[in-house]
C-alpha positions as CSV (number, residue, x, y, z in Angstrom):
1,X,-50.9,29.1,11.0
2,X,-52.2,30.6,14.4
3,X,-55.5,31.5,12.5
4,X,-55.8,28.1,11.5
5,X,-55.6,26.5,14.5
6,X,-58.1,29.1,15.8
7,X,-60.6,28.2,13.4
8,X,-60.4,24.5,14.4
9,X,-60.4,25.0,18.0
10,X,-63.2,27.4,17.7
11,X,-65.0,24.9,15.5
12,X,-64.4,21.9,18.6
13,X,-65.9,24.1,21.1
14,X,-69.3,24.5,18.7
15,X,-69.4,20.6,18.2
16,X,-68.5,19.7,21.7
17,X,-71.6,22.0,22.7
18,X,-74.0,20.2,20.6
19,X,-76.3,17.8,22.2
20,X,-77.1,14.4,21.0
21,X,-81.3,14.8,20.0
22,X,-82.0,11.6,22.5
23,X,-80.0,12.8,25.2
24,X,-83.0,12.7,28.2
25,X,-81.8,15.7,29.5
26,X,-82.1,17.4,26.3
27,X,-86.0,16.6,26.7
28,X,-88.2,19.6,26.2
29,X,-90.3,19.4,29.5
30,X,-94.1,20.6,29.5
31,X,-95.1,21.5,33.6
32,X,-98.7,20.1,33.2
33,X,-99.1,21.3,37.1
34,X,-96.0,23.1,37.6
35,X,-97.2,25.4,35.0
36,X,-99.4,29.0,35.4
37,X,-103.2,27.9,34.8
38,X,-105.4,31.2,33.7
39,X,-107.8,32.3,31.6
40,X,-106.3,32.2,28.1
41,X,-106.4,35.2,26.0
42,X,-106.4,35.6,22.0
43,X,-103.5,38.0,22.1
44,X,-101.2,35.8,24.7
45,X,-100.4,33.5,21.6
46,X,-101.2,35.6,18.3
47,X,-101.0,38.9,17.2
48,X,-104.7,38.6,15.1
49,X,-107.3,36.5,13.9
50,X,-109.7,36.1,10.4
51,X,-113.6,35.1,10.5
52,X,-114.8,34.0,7.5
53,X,-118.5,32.9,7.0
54,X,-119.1,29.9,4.9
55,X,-121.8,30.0,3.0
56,X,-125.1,28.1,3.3
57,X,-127.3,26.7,0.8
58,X,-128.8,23.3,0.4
59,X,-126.0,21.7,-1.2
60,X,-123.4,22.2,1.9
61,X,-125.1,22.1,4.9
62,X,-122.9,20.9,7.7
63,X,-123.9,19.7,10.6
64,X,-121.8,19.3,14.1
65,X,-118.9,18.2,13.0
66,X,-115.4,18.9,14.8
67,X,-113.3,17.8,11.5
68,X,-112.0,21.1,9.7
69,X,-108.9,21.5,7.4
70,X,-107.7,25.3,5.9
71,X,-105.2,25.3,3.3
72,X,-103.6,28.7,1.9
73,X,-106.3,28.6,-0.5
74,X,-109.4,25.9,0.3
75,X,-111.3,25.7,3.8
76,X,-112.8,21.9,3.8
77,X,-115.4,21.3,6.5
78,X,-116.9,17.6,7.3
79,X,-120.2,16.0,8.0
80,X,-119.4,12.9,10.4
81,X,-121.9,10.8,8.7
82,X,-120.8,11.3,4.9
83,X,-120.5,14.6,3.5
84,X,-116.9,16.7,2.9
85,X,-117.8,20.3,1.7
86,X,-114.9,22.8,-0.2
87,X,-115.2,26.7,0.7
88,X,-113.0,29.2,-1.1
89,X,-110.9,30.4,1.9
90,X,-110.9,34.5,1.3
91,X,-114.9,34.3,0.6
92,X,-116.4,31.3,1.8
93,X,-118.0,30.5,-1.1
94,X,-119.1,27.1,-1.2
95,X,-117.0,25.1,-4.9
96,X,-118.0,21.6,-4.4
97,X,-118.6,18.7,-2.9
98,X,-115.2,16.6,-2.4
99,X,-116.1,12.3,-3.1
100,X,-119.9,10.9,-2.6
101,X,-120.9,8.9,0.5
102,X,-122.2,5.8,-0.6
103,X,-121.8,2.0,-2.0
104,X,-120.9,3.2,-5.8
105,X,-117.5,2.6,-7.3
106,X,-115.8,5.5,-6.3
107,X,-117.6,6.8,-3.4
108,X,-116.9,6.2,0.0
109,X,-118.0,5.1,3.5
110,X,-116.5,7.0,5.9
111,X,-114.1,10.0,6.5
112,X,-111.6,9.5,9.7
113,X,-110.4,11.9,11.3
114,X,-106.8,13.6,10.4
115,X,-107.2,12.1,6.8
116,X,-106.5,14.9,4.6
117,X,-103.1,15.1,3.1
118,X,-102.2,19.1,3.0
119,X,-99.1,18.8,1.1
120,X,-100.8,17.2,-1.9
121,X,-104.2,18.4,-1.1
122,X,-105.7,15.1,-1.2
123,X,-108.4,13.6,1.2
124,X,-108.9,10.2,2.7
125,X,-111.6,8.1,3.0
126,X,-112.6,4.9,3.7
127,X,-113.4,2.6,1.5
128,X,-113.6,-1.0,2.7
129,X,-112.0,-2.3,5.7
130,X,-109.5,-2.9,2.9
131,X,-108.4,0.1,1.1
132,X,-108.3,3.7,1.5
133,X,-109.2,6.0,-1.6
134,X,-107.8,9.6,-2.1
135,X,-110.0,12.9,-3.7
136,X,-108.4,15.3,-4.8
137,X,-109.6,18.8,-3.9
138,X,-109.4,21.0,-7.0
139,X,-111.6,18.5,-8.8
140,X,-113.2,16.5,-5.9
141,X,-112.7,13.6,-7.8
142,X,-110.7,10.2,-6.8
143,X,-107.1,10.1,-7.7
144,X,-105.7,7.1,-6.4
145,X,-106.1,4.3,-3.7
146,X,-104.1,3.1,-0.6
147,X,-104.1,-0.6,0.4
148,X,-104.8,-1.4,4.2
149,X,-101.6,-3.5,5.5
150,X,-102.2,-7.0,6.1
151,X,-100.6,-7.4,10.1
152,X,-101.1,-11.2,10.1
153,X,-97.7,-12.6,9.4
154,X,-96.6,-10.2,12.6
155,X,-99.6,-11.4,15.2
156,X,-103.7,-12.4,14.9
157,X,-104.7,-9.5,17.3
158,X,-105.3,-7.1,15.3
159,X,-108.6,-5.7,13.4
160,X,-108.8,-4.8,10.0
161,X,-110.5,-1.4,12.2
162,X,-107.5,-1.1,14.3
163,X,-105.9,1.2,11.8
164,X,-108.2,3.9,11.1
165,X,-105.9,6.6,9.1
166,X,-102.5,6.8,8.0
167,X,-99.8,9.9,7.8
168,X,-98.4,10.0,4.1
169,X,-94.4,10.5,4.8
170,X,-93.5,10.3,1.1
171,X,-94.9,9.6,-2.7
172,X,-94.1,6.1,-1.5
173,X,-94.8,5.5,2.1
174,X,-97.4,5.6,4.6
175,X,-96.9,5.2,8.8
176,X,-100.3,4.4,11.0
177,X,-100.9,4.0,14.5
178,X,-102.0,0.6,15.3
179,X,-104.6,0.7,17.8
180,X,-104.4,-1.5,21.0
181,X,-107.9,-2.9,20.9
182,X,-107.7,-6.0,23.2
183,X,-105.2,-4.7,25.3
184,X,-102.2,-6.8,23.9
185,X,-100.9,-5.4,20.8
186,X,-97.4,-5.9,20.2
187,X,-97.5,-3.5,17.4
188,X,-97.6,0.4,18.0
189,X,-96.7,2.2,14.4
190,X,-96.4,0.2,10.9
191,X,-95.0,2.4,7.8
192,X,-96.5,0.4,4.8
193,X,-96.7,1.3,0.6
194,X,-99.5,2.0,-1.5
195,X,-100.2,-2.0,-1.6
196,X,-100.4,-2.7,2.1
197,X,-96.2,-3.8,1.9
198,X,-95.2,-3.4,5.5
199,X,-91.4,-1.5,4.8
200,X,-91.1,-1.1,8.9
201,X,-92.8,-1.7,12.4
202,X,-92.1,0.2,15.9
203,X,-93.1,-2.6,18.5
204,X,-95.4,-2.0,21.4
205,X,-93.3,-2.9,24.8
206,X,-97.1,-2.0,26.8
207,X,-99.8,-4.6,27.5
208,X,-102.8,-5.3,30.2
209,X,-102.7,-8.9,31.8
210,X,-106.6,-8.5,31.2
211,X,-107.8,-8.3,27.5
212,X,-110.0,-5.6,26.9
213,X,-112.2,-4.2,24.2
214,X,-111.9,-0.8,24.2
215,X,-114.8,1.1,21.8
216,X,-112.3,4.2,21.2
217,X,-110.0,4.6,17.7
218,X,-106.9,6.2,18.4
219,X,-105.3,8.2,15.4
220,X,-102.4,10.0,16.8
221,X,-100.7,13.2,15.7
222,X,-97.9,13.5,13.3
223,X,-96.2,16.3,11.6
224,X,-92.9,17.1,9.8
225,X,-90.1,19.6,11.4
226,X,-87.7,21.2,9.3
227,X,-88.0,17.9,7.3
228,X,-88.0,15.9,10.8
229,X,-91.5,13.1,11.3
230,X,-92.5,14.1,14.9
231,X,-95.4,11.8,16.6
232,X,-97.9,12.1,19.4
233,X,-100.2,9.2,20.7
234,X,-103.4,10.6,21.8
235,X,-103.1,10.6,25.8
236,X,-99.8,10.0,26.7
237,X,-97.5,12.2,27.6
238,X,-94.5,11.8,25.0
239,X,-93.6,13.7,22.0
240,X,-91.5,11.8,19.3
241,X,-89.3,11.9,16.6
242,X,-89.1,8.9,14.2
243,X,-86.3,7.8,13.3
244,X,-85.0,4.3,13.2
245,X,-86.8,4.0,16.6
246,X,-88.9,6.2,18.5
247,X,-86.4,9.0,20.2
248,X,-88.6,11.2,22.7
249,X,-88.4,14.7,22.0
250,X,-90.5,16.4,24.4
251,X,-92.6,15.3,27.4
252,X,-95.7,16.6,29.1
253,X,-94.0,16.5,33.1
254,X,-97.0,15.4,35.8
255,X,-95.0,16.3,38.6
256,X,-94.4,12.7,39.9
257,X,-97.8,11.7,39.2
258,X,-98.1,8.0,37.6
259,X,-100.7,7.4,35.4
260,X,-101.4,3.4,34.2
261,X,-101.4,2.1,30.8
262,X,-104.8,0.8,31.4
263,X,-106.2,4.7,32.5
264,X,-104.6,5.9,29.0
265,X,-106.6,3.0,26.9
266,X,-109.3,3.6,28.8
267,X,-109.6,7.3,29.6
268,X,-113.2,7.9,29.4
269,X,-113.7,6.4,32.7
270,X,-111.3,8.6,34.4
271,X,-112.3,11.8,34.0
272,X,-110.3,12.9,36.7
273,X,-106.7,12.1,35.1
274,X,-105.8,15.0,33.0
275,X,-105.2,13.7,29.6
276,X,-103.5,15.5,26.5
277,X,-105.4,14.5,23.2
278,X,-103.5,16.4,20.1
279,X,-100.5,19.0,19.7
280,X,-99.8,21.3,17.3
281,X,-96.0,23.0,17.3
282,X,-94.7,26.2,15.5
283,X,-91.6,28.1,15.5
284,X,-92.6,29.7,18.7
285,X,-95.1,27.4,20.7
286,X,-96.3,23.4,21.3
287,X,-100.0,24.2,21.8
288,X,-102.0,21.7,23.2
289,X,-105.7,20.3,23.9
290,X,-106.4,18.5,27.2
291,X,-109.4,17.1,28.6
292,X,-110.2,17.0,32.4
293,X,-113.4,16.8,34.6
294,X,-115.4,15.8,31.1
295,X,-114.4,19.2,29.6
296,X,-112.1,20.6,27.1
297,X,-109.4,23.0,27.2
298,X,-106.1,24.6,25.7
299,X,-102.3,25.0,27.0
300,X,-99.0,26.3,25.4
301,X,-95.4,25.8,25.9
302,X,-93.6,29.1,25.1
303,X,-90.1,28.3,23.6
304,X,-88.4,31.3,24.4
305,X,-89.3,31.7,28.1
306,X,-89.7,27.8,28.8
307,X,-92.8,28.2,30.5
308,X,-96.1,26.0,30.2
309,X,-99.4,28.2,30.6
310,X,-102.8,25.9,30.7
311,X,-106.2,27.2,30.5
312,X,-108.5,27.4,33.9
313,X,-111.2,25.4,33.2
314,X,-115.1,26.1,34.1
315,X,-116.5,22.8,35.4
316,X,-119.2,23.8,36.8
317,X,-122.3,22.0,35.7
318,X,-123.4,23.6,32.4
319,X,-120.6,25.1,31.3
320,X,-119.2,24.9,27.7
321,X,-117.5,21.8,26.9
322,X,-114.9,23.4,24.6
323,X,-113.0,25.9,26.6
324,X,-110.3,27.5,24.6
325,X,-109.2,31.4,24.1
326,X,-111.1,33.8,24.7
327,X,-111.1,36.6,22.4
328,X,-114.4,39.5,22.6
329,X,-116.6,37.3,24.2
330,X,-115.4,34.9,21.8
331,X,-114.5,31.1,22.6
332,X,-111.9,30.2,20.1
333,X,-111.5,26.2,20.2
334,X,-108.5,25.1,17.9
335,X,-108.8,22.2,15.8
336,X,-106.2,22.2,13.3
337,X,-102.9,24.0,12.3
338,X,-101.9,24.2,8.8
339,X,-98.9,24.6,6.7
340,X,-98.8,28.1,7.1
341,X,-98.4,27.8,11.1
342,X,-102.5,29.2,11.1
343,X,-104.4,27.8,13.9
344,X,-108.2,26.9,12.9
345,X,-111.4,26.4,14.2
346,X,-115.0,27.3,13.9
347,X,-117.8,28.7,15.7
348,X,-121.7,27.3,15.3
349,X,-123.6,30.2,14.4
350,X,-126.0,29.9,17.3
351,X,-123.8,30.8,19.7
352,X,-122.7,34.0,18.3
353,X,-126.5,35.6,18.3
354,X,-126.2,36.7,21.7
355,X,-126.6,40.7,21.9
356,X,-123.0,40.8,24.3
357,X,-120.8,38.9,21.7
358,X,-122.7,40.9,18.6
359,X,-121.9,44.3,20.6
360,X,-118.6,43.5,20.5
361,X,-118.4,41.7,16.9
362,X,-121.3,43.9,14.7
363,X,-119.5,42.1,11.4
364,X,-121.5,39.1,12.8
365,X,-124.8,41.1,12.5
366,X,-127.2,39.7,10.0
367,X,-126.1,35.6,10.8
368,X,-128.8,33.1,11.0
369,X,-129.0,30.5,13.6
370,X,-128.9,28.0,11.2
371,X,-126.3,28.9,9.0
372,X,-123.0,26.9,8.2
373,X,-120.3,27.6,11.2
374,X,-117.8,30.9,10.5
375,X,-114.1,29.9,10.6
376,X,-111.3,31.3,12.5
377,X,-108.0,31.5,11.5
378,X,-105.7,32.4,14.1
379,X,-102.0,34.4,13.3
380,X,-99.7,33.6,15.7
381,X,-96.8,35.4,17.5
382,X,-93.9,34.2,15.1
């Protein structure tokens, strides 16, 4: 009987220290200026990284393009005009064009960004203002369609263009970001079906006096948890979890510092505001892009040690505009983490002919300035 009553108590004291997920003070805090600022190094965050050089031929040529997607398997690289290329991801080998850009019946118009699905391994693309249709990357062929949700029984604000990409949740259900275009959307995320059915909305509490038209396309970030939605709009300073409402999970800190609704929406004309525009979180890190003073750069927040680290930016006149680790005279910009907790990027092959960064990286040796860019796939610290 004595044991018995053990267990129980024992078990009260484990519930009783158990926090409540929206408790504030169980926020994860991010010290944007609190936090060391230095010049980042490859080995801070992973323990190594993988080049691979995708090949080039007249059938995948990519121009500048930031959009990039590796998959345990695939690495899928995209022309912003029209264009999404398939490499094999151990040899680069170009397999095949993934849609067609054009006005034909399955073929597409454009690709937005964050539009490729890697749990099914199906790309987005826009179709009309009206529907969405999905390719399929082992054949490169369309596999189904996604209906735009209609918003008008909810308000007249908003454009068809206002929702340029959705996250798929399920087989069943999609959630998208609904732009704030004129300043006065009373929307701010709308989880729809396949035929534009909206199942759910999060209102928007934020609004300007002053409509506006603002020319940018916010997408957001989302990503699942241990089975948990987590969302980021691009340049606030919230990270959620979804759940019947938005429960804030972690938050970038500015020491006091108040930035306006107004200066978010409209960010390129204050290049002085430090602004947060994706995050990608593993096991061990948040890691996190920023821009400030019209450049580019990288932070983490390191679990274990609670600590924010942000890179020292260069902005002098001239400088790169994409600052992120620096690894053998290497700038390592990342632009996407995968399934596999892999951080990704790529480097244009013109800026890795310099005799410096080919002393120090002779597997590079024999690289034309004009071939496709060579991927990097970082392994972090688990």
């Amino acid at each position: 009987m004595r044991i018995a009553w053990c267990i129980i108590l024992l078990l009260f004291l484990v519930i009783s220290c158990v926090k409540p997920r929206n408790d504030k003070t169980d926020l994860v805090s991010i010290d944007l200026f609190a936090g060391e600022q230095k010049e980042m190094k490859l080995e801070d965050i992973a323990d190594s990284v993988s080049f691979v050089h995708l090949e080039t031929n007249d059938s995948c040529l990519i121009k500048e393009s930031t959009r990039l997607y590796v998959t345990s398997s695939y690495i899928l690289k995209i022309n912003p005009l029209g264009g999404a290329y398939l490499f094999d991801r151990e040899t680069g080998k170009f397999l095949r064009e993934i849609g067609k850009y054009g006005q034909g019946p399955d073929e597409y118009l454009m690709i937005p960004f964050n539009s490729f699905d890697e749990n099914n391994n199906v790309l987005y693309a826009d179709k009309t203002l009206s529907y969405w249709i999905g390719y399929d990357l082992h054949t490169g062929k369309k596999v189904c369609e996604v209906k735009r949700p209609s918003l008008n029984k909810y308000h007249t604000l908003t454009y068809k263009d206002g929702i340029p990409r959705f996250f798929r949740i399920d087989s069943a259900h999609y959630i998208a970001y609904v732009n704030n275009m004129l300043g006065q959307e009373p929307l701010r995320l709308v989880v729809f079906d396949k035929n534009g059915n909206v199942i759910k909305i999060y209102p928007n509490d934020r609004s300007l006096e002053k409509k506006i038209r603002g020319p940018y396309l916010f997408t957001g970030t989302y990503y699942f948890r241990n089975k948990d939605l987590y969302f980021f709009e691009n340049n606030f300073d919230t990270i959620y979890e979804i759940k019947e409402d938005l429960i804030p999970y972690a938050a970038f800190n500015r020491g006091g510092d108040v930035v306006s609704y107004e200066e978010r929406l409209m960010f390129y004309q204050y290049p002085d505001i430090l602004f947060v525009d994706c995050v990608f979180e593993t096991d061990k890190f948040i890691l996190f892009n920023y821009e400030f003073k019209r450049k580019a750069g990288v932070g983490y927040y390191d679990k274990k040690n609670e600590k924010t680290y942000l890179k020292k930016l260069d902005i002098s006149k001239g400088s790169t505009y994409f600052q992120g680790f620096r690894y053998k005279g290497l700038n390592l910009y990342p632009r996407y983490l995968n399934l596999k907790q892999e951080l990704c990027g790529f480097i244009y092959a013109q800026d890795l002919l310099s005799e410096e960064i080919l002393k120090l990286n002779p597997a590079f040796r024999g690289i034309k300035e004009d071939d496709n860019p060579i991927i990097f796939i970082i392994h972090l610290k688990k």
